[in-house]
C-alpha positions in Angstrom: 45.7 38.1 6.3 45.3 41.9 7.5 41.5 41.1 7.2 41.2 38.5 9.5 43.3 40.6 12.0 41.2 43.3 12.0 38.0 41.0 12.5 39.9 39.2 15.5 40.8 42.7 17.0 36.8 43.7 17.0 35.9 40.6 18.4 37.9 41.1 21.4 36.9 45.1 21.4 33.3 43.9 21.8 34.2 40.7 24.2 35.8 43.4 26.3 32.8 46.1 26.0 30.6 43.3 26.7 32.6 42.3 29.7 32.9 45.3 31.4 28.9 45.9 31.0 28.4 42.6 32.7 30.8 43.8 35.7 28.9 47.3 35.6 25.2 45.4 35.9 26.6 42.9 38.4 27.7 45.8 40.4 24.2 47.7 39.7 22.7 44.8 40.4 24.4 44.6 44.0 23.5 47.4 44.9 20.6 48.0 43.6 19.7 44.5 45.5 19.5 45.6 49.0 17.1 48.5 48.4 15.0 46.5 46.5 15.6 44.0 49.2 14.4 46.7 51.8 11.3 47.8 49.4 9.8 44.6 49.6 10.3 44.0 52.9 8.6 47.4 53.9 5.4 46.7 51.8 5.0 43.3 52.9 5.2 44.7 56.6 2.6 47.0 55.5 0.5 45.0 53.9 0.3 42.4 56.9 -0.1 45.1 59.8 -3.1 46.6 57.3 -4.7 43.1 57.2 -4.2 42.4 60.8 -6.2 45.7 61.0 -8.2 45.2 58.6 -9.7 41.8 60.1 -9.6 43.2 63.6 -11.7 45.7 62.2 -14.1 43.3 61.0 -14.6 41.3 64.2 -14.8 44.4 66.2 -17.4 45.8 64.4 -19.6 43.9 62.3 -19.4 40.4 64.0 -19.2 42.0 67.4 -16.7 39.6 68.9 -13.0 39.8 70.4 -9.9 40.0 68.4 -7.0 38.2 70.2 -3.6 40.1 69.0 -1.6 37.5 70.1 -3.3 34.7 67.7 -5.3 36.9 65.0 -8.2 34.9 65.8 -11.8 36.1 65.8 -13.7 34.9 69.0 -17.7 35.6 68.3 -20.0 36.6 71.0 -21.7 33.7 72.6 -25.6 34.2 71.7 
């Protein structure tokens, strides 16, 4: 009988370890979230002014045309 008591008691040692770890990630998690959040946000900002650039760049220079900011459209010269 003592055996099974002792086996009980671990398991609810562990469920309570493993309970408290979950809280401590979900709060981690939270946290963490919003920076990562931020993060991604930042590069992707990034990323899209350096291809606006980028293809501005392009039109500008090698086709020769105008680059409307407003509509990232390439107009080409008229020939």
């Amino acid at each position: 009988m003592k055996s099974i008591r002792k086996k009980a008691q671990s398991l609810i040692e562990y469920g309570l370890i493993l309970a408290l770890v979950a809280v401590v990630a979900i709060a981690a998690l939270q946290i963490l979230g919003k920076k990562v959040n931020d993060a991604a946000t930042t590069a992707g900002d990034n990323i899209d002014k350096t291809s606006q650039n980028a293809a501005k760049t392009y039109c500008e220079q090698s086709v020769g045309g105008t680059w409307d900011e407003s509509t990232g459209v390439c107009t080409p010269p008229n020939d």
